[in-house]
C-alpha positions in Angstrom: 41.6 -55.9 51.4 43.9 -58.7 50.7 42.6 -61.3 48.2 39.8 -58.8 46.6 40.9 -57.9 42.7 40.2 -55.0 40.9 40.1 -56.2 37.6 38.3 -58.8 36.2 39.3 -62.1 35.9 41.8 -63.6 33.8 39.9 -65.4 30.7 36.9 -63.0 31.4 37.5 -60.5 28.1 38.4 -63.6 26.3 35.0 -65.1 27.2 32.9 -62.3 26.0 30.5 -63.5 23.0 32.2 -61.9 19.4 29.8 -60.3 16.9 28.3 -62.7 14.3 29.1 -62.4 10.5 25.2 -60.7 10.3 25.9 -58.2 13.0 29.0 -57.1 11.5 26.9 -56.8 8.2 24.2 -54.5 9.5 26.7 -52.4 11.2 27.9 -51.9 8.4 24.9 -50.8 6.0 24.0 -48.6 9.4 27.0 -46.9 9.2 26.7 -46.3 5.4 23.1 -45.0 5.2 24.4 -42.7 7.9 26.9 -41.1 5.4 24.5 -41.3 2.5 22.2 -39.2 4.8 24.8 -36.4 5.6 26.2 -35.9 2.1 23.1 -35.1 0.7 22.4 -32.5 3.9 25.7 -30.8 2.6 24.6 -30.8 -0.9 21.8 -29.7 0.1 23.0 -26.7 1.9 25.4 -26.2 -0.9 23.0 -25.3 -3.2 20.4 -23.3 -0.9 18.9 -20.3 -2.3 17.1 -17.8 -0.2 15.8 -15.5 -3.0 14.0 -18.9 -4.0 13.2 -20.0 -0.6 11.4 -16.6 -0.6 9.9 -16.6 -3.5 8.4 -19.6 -3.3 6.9 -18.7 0.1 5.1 -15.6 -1.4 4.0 -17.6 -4.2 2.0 -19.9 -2.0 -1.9 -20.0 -2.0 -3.2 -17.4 0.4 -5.8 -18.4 3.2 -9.4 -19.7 2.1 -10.7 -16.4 3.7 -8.1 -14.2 2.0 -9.1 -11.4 -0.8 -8.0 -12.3 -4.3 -7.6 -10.1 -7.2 -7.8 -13.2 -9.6 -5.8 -11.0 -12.4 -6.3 -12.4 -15.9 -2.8 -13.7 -17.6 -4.3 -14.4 -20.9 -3.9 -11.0 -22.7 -3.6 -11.0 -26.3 0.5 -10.1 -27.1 1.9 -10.3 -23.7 3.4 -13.8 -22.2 3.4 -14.8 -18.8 7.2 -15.0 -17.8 6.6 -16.8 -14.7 3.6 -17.4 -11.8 2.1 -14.7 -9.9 3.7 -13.7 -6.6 1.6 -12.9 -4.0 2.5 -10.6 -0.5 0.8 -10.1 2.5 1.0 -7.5 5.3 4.0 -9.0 6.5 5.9 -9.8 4.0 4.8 -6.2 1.5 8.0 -4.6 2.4 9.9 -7.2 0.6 8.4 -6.2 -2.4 8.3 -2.2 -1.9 10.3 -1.5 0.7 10.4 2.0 1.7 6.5 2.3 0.8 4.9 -0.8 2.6 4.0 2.1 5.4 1.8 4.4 3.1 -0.3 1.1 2.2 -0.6 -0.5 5.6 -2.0 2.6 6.5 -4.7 2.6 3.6 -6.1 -0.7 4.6 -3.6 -2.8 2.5 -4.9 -6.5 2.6 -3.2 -8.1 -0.4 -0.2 -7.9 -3.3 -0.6 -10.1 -6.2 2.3 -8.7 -9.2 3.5 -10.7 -12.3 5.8 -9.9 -15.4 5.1 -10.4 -18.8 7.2 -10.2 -21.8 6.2 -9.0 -25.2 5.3 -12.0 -27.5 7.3 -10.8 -30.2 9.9 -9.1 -28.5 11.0 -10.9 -25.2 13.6 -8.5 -24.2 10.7 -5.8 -23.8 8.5 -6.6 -20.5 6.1 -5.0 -17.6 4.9 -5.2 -14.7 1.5 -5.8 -13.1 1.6 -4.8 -9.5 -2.5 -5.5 -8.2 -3.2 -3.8 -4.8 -5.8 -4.8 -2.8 -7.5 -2.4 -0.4 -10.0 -2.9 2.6 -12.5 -0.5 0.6 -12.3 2.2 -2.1 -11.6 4.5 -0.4 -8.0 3.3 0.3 -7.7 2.2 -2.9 -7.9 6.0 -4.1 -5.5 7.4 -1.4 -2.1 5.2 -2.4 -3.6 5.9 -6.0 -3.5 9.7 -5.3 -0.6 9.7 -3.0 1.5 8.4 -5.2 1.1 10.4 -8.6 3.6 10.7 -10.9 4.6 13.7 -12.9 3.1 14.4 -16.6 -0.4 12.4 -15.8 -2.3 12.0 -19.0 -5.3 11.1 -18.1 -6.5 7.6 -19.3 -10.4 7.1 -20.0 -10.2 3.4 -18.4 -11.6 4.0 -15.3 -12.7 7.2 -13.5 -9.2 7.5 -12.2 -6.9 6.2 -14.4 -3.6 8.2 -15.9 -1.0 7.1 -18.2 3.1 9.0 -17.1 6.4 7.8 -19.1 6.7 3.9 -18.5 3.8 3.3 -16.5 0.0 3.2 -15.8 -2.0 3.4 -12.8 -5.6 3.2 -11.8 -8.3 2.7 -9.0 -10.9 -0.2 -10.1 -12.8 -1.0 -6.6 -11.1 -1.9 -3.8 -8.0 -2.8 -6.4 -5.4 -0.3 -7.3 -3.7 -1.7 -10.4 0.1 0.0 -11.7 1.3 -1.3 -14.5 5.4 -0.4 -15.0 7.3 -1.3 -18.1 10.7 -2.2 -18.7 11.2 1.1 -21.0 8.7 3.7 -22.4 7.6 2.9 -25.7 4.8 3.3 -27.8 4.0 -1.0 -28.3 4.6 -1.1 -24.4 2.2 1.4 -23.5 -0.4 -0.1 -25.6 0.1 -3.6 -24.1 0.0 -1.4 -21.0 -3.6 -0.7 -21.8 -4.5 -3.9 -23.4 -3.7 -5.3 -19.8 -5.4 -2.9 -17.7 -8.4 -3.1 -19.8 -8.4 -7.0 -19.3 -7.8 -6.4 -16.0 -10.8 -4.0 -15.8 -13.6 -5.9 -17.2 -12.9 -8.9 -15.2 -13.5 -7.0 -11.7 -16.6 -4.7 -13.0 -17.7 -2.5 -10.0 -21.3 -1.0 -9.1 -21.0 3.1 -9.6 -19.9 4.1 -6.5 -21.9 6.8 -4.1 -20.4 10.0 -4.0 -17.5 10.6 -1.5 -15.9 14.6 -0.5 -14.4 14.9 -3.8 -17.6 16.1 -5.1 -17.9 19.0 -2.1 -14.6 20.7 -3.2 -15.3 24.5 -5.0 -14.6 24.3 -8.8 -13.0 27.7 -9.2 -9.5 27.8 -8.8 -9.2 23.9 -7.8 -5.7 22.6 -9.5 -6.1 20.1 -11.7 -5.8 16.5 -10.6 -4.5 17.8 -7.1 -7.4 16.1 -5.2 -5.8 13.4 -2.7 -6.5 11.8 0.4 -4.3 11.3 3.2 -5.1 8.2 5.0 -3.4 8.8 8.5 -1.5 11.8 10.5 -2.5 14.6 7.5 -0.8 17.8 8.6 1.5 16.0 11.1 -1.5 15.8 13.5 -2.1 11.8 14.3 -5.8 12.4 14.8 -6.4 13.4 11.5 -7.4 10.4 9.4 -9.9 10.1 6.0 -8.6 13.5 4.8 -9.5 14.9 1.2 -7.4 17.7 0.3 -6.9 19.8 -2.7 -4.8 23.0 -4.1 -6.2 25.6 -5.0 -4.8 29.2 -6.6 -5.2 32.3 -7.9 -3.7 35.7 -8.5 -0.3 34.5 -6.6 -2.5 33.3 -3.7 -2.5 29.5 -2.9 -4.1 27.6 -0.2 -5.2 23.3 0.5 -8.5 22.5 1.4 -9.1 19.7 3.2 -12.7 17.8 3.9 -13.4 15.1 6.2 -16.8 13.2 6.8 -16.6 11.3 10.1 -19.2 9.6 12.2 -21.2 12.0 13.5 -21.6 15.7 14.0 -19.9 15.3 17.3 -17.2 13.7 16.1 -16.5 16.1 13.6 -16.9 19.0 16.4 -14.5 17.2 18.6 -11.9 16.7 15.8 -12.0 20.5 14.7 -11.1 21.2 18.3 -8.6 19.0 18.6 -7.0 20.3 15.5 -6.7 23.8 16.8 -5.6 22.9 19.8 -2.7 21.3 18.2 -1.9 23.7 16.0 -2.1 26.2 19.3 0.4 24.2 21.1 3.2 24.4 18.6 3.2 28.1 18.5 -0.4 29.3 16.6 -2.5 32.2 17.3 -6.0 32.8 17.4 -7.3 35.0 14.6 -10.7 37.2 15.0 -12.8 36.3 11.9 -14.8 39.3 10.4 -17.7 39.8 10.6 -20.2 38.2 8.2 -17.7 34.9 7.9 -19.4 31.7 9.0 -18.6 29.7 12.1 -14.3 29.3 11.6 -11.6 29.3 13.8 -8.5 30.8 12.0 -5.0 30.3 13.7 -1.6 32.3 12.3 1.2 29.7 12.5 4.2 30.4 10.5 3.6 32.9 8.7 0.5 31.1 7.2 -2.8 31.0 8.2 -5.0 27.7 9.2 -8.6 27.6 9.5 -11.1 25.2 10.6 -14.6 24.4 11.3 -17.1 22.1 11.8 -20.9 21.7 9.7 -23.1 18.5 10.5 -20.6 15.4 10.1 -18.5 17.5 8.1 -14.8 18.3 9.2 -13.4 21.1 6.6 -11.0 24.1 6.5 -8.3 25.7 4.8 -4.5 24.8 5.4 -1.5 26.8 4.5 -3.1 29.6 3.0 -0.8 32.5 2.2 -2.9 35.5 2.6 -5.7 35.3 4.8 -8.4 37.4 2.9 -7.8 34.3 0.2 -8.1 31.8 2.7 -11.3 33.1 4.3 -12.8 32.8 0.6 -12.2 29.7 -0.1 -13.0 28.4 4.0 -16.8 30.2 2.8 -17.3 28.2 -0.3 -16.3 25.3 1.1 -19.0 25.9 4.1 -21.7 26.8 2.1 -21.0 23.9 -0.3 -24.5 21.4 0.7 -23.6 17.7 1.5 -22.8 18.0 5.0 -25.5 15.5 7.8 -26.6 17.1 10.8 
C-alpha cells in the first residue's frame, strides 16, 4: 500500500542508545574468562591419561559393606612402590584378563595387589596379588586350579607351595600369590617373609573337614586333589566337585566327590550325570556282581561310573580299564563320611 515503509525510519538506527564505557568493559572480561576457560579444557585433554584415569578408579575405597583383605605393607626388606590397587567383579578382567572367568566362578568378591621393591636392591620386585573368596572353599579351587609345575611344598599354611618365581597359598577365604620380578634366592625369601606377614595378620579357626579327607590313600597322585567349581566334566550341572588322579600298574583313573544338600539331591545329580553322558554317545555297563550300587557307562573308549551314598555324589571318571575303575569306584563307596 502506498505510503506504508518497510524499513524503519530515517534517524531510527541513529537513535538507538550506544553501549557505555562499563558495558563495553564487562564484555570484555566476559569474553576473556570465556577463553581462559577453553584453553585449559584443551590442556586438559592434552594431557589425559586413561591408564591413570583407571588406575585411580580401582584404587578408590571400596563400599562400607565390601570384604577387605587389609594386607600388611610394613614387611621387614621390602618397600612399598606405590598404593594398593583394588578390583572388583567388574573391573577383575582388567587385571587378569583371560582368567577373571575361573574366579567369578569360585565366588570371587575382591582383588587387592601391590608391588614392592627390595630395600636394597630396587631393580628386584614382586608382586602381592590378595584374592578374596565368598568362603574357603573357593578360595581352594582357583588355588588348586591353577597349580604350577615343580610345587615345593611350603609349610606356611596347610596349602601353601613355592614353583620358580612365585608363591601361592589358601589362608581362609583369601588366596594369596606372590610373583617376583625374577627367581632368586633373596626374592624368594622376601617371598616368604611377606606371606608369613600376610598370614598371621588374617589367623583362621581350623577348618571342618571337607571331601578331600574321603579320597583312598593308595595310589592317590600327589598333590592332584582339586576342585572344580562349575561345569566339571563339561556337564553344567556339576558344581562343588573334588577330584583326584589316581594310578597304578599303567592304569589311571579321576575320582571325583561331591557333597550336596541332601541325599536327594545327590541321587538326582548322579542321574542327571548319566543321562548326559548317555546322550552324547555312552553305554550302559552291567556291574558284577558283588560291586556296590554304580552305574558304569563306556564312552570313548573309557569308562565312567557313578553313584549316589547319603548326600554323597562320587564316581570314577576316565578310567582306562574298567576292572581298575571298579576298584577304585568300591573304596571310594565304602569310604564312611557320607549323611543319609
Amino acid at each position: 500500500m502506498e505510503g506504508i515503509q518497510s524499513t524503519p525510519p530515517r534517524g531510527a538506527l541513529s537513535r538507538k542508545k550506544a553501549p557505555s564505557v562499563t558495558q563495553r568493559w564487562v564484555s570484555r572480561a566476559i569474553l576473556a574468562t570465556l577463553a581462559i576457560i577453553a584453553g585449559g579444557v584443551f590442556v586438559a585433554q592434552s594431557r589425559f591419561d586413561p591408564g591413570q584415569w583407571q588406575a585411580q578408579s580401582h584404587e578408590s575405597a571400596p563400599p562400607a559393606n565390601a570384604p577387605t583383605a587389609e594386607a600388611p605393607t610394613e614387611v621387614p626388606g621390602l618397600r612399598p612402590m606405590g598404593p594398593p590397587e583394588t578390583y572388583d567383579a567388574a573391573t577383575l578382567s582388567d587385571k587378569i584378563d583371560g582368567k577373571a572367568e575361573l574366579y567369578l566362578a569360585a565366588g570371587f568378591e575382591r582383588l587387592e595387589c601391590q608391588r614392592f621393591a627390595l630395600a636394597d636392591n630396587p631393580a628386584s620386585w614382586l608382586e602381592r596379588f590378595v584374592y578374596t573368596m565368598n568362603a574357603p572353599a573357593g578360595a581352594f579351587a582357583v588355588y588348586s586350579q591353577q597349580r604350577r609345575p615343580q610345587a615345593q611344598p611350603l609349610t606356611l599354611a596347610a596349602d601353601a607351595y613355592q614353583a620358580a618365581n612365585g608363591l601361592f597359598l589358601v589362608q581362609g577365604v583369601h588366596y594369596l600369590e606372590v610373583i617376583g620380578s625374577e627367581a632368586s634366592e633373596t626374592l624368594q625369601a622376601r617371598m616368604i617373609d611377606l606371606a608369613r606377614t600376610f598370614i598371621q595378620a588374617h589367623p583362621v579357626a581350623q577348618s571342618a573337614a571337607d571331601e578331600r579327607a574321603l579320597f583312598p590313600k593308595e595310589g592317590l597322585a600327589a598333590d592332584s586333589i582339586a576342585l572344580t567349581s562349575a561345569n566339571a566334566f563339561g556337564f553344567e550341572r556339576l558344581d562343588r566337585i573334588f577330584t583326584a588322579d589316581y594310578a597304578a600298574d599303567g592304569h589311571r583313573a579321576m575320582a571325583f566327590l561331591s557333597r550336596r544338600a541332601s541325599a536327594q539331591e545327590a541321587a538326582d545329580l548322579a542321574g542327571a550325570y548319566a543321562d548326559y553322558l548317555l546322550t552324547y554317545g555312552g553305554q550302559r555297563v552291567q556291574a558284577p556282581e558283588g560291586a556296590p550300587p554304580v552305574t558304569v557307562i563306556a564312552i570313548l573308549d573309557q569308562y565312567e561310573i557313578v553313584f549316589q551314598r547319603g548326600d554323597l555324589l562320587a564316581g570314577v571318571h576316565e578310567a582306562n580299564d574298567l576292572a581298575y575303575g571298579l576298584a577304585l569306584a568300591t573304596k571310594l563307596y565304602a569310604n564312611p563320611g557320607a549323611t543319609p
